[in-house]
C-alpha positions in Angstrom: -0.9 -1.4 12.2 -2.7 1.3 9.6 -0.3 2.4 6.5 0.3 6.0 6.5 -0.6 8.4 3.4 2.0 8.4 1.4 4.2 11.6 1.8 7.2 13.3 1.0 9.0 14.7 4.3 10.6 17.9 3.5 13.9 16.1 4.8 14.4 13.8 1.9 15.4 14.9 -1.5 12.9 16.3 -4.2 12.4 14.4 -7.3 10.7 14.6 -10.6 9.0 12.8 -13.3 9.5 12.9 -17.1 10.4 10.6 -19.9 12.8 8.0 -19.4 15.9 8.9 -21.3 17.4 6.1 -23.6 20.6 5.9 -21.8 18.3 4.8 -18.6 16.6 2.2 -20.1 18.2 -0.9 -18.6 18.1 0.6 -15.4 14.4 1.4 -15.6 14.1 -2.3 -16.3 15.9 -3.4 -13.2 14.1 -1.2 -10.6 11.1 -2.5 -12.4 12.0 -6.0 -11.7 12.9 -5.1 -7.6 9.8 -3.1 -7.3 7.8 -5.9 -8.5 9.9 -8.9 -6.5 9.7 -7.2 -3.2 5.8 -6.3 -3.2 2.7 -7.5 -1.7 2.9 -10.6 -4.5 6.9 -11.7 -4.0 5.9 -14.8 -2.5 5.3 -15.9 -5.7 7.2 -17.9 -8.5 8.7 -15.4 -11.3 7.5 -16.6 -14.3 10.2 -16.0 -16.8 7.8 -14.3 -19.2 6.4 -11.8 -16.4 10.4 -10.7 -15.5 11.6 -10.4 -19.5 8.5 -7.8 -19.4 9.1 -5.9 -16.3 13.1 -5.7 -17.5 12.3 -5.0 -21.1 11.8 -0.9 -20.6 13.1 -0.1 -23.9 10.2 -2.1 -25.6 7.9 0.0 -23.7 9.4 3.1 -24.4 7.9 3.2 -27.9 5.0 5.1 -27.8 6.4 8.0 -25.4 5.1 6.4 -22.4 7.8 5.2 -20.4 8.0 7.9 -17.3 11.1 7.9 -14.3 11.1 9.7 -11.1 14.0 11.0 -10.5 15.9 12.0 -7.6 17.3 15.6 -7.7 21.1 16.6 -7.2 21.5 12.9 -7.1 19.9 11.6 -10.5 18.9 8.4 -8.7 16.1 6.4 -10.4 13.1 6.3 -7.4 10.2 4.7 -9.4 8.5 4.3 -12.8 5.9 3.9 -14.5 4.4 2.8 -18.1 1.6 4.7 -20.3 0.6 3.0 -23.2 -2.1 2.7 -26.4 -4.9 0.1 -26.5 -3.3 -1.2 -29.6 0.1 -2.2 -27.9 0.1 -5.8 -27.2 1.5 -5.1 -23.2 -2.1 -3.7 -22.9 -4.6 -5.5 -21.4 -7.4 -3.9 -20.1 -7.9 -0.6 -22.5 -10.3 -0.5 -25.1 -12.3 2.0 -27.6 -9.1 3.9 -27.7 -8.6 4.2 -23.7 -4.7 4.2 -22.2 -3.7 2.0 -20.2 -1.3 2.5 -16.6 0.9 -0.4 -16.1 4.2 -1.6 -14.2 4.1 1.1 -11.5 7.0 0.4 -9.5 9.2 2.2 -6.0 12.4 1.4 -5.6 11.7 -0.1 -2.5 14.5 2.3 -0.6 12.3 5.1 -1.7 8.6 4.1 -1.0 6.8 6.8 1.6 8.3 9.4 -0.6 5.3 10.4 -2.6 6.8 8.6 -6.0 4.1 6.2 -6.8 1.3 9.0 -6.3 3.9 11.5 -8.2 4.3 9.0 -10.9 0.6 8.4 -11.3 -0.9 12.0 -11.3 1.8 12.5 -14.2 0.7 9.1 -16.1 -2.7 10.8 -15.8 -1.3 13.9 -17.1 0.0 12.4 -20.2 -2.8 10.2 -21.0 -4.9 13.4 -20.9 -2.4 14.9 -23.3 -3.3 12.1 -26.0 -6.6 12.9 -26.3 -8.0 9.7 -25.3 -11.5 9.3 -23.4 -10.2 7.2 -20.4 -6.8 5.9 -18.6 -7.6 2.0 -17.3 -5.4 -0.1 -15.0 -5.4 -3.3 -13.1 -3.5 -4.5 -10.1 -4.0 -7.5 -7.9 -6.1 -7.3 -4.6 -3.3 -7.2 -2.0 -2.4 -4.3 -3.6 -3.8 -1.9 -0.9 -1.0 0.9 -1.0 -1.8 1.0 -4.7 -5.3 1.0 -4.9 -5.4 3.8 -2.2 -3.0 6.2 -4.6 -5.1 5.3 -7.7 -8.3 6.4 -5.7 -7.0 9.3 -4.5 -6.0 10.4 -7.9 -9.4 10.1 -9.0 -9.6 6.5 -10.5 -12.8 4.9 -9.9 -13.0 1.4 -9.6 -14.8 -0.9 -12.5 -15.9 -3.8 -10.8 -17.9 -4.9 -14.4 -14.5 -4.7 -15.8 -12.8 -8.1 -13.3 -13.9 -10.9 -15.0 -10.5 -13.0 -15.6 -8.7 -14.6 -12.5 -4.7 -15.4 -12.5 -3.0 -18.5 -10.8 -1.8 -17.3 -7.0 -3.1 -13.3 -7.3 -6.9 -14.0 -8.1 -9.2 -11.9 -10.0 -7.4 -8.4 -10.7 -9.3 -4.9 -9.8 -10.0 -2.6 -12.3 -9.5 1.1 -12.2 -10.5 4.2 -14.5 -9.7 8.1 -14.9 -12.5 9.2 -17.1 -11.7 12.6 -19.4 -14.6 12.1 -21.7 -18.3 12.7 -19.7 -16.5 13.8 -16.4 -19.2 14.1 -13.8 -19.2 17.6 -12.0 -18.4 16.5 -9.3 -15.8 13.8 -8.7 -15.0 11.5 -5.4 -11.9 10.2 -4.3 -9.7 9.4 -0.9 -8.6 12.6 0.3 -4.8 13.7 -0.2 -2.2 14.2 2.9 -2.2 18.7 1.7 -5.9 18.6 1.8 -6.6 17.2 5.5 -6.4 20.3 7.4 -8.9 21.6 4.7 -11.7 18.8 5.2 -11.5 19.3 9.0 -12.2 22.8 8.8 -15.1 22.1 6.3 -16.7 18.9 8.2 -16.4 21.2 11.5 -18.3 24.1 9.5 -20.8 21.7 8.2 -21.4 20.5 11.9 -21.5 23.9 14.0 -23.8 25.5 11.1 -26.6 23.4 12.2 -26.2 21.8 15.6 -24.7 22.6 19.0 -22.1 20.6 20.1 -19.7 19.6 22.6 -16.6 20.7 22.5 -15.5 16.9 22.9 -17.3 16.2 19.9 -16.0 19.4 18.0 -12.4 17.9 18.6 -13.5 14.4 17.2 -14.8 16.1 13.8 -11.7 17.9 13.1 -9.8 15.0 13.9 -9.2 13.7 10.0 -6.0 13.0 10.0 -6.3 10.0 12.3 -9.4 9.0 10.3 -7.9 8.8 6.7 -4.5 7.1 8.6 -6.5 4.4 9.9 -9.8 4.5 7.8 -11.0 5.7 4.4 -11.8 9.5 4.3 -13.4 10.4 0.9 -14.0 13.9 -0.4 -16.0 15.3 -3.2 -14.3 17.5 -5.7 -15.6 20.0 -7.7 -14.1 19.0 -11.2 -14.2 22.3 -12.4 -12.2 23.7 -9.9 -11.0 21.5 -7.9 -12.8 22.8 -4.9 -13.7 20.1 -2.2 -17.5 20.5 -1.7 -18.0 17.8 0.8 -16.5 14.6 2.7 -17.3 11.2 4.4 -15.9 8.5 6.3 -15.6 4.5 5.8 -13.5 2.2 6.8 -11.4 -0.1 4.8 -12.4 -3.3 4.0 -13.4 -5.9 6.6 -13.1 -3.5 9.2 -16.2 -1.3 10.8 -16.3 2.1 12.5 -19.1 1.6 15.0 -21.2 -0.1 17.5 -24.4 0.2 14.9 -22.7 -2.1 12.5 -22.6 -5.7 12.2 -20.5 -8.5 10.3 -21.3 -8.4 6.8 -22.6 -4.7 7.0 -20.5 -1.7 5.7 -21.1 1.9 8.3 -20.1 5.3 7.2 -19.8 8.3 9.4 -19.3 12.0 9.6 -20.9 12.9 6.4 -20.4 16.7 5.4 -21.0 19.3 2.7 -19.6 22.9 2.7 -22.5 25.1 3.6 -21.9 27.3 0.4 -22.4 23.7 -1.7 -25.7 22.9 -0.4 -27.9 22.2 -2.9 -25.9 20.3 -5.4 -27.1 16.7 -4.3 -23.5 16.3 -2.6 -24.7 14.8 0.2 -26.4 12.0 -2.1 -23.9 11.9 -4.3 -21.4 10.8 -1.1 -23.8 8.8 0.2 -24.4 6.8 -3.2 -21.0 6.9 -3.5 -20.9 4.1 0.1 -23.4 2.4 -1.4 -21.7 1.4 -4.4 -18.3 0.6 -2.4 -20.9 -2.1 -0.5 -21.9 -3.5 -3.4 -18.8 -3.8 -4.7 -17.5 -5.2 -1.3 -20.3 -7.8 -1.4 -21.7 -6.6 1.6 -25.4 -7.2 2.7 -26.2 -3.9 3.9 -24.9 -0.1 4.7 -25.9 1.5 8.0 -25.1 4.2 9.8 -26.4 6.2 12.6 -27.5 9.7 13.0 -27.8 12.7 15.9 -32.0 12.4 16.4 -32.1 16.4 15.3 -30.2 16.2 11.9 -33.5 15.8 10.2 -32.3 17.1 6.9 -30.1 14.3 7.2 -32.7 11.5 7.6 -35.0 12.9 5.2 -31.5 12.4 2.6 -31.0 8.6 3.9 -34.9 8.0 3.5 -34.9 9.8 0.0 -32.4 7.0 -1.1 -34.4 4.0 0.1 -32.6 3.8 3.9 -34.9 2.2 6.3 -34.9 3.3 10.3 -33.5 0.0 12.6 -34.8 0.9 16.1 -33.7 -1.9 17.4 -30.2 -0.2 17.0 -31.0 3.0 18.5 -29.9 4.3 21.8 -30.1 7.7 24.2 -26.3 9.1 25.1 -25.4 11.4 27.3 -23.0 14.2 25.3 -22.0 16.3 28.1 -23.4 16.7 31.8 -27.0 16.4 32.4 -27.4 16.9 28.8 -28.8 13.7 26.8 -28.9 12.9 23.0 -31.0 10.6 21.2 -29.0 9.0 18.3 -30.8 7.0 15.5 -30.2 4.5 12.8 -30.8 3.8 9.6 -29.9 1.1 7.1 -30.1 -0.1 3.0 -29.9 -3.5 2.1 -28.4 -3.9 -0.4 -29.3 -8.0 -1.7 
């Protein structure tokens, strides 16, 4: 069964995040502990060392980092999270001055709250208040919830960066937040208030260009079951947050179409906003796939195209995409009305 965004339903209590207070330190350190003993890796042996860490919040409270969610009315500790300095020895993956994220934990009473994705946008909020060029992290690869919320913060992951390998988790993954050379334009999994915004665009970007079925106009706005089941991405304009454009993968091992086969990565349903044509979006989305297959270790991306969407295949051939005939095929979109539908591939090595 898919995982849900993570949310806050407007019938649980609001929360918020600042500095833990010294008083709370213990308790900090507990929830720590349970967040950590009843996730994806509790089938593991606690090693003394890792639990004296995880319950040791005053220690990590030194340089200002140690953040709480809170739970309104109630003062309930919900989740936490630790920012800290490349020069602290709980660091581990920061370097040339970088923060570092670590021992983000939920209570697990109040995961599908919104706590972990509150707890990290204000962790990146902090580190950006340091002055530092980059927040890093690390987390272990069953950690699909989290990697999801650190991707639709913004991190991007550093695959260059995973080069050690621990006994029962494997080789970690590791994420950044850039603040020195940000890119105009920056991708990331879409967030559960932008959905509704990111149909309307992909539908725009469709009916602009092409007539279609209503069938088909129903299946473009339909991102909300896309990003529950699958991976919607969006490009945002790091200047103002606008989202300029969107596409869809799916998660990892799985595929979204007939054109795909084992060992191949598909995408679909990439879109720009018709008033950000022109700023290499579409190319920038589509690299964006291609280095998620290289990083997945795939051995090629394909997807397939509507035979009229020229633009489109002149994009896909501008980045070294090949056509596969073989994979082609003639559909019928509506009565008596017939479209040809092509494909197109990269290997990638």
């Amino acid at each position: 069964m898919s995982e849900p965004l993570e949310t806050q339903p407007a019938a649980t209590l609001a929360f918020a995040v600042r500095r833990a207070r010294e008083d709370e330190y213990e308790a900090t350190g507990e929830l720590t502990s349970l967040g950590f003993a009843t996730g994806p890796y509790a089938h593991l042996p606690r090693r003394p060392e890792r639990v004296a860490l995880e319950r040791d919040a005053g220690a990590r409270a030194g340089d200002g980092g140690l953040l709480v969610a809170v739970e309104d009315n109630t003062n309930r500790l919900l989740g936490t999270a630790t920012v800290t300095r490349a020069e602290n020895p709980i660091s581990r993956q920061a370097r040339d001055g970088e923060a570092e994220l670590r021992l983000v934990a939920v209570d697990p009473a109040a995961r599908g709250r919104g706590v972990a994705q509150a707890l990290v946008q204000a962790s990146i909020d902090l580190a950006r208040s340091w002055g530092v060029p980059g927040l890093v992290l690390d987390t272990g690869p069953l950690n699909h919830t989290a990697q999801r919320n650190y991707l639709r913060a913004g991190f991007e992951r550093v695959a260059a960066r995973e080069l050690g390998t621990e006994t029962g988790i494997g080789t970690p993954q590791v994420y950044r937040y850039a603040f020195d050379d940000v890119a105009p334009v920056r991708i990331r999994l879409v967030r559960q208030t932008e959905l509704d915004a990111v149909a309307r665009l992909t539908v725009e970007a469709y009916t602009r260009d092409y007539r279609l079925s209503e069938t088909y106009r129903r299946s473009l706005a339909d991102v909300h079951d896309r990003a529950r089941a699958d991976e919607v991405w969006v490009a945002e304009d790091t200047a103002t947050g606008a989202i300029l454009g969107t596409v869809w993968t799916p998660r990892e091992g799985a595929l979204l179409s007939p054109v795909a086969r084992d060992g191949e990565l598909d995408f679909r349903l990439l879109a720009v906003a018709p008033d950000a044509r022109g700023r290499g979006i579409g190319a920038a989305l589509t690299e964006h796939v291609v280095g998620l297959g290289r990083i997945r270790g795939v051995k090629r991306v394909v997807m397939n195209s509507g035979g009229s969407m020229l633009a489109a295949h002149r994009l896909y051939e501008r980045l070294g995409f090949v056509r596969l005939p073989e994979r082609e095929e003639r559909i019928e979109v509506e009565p008596g009305r017939f479209v040809d539908i092509v494909a197109f591939g990269l290997d990638l090595g």
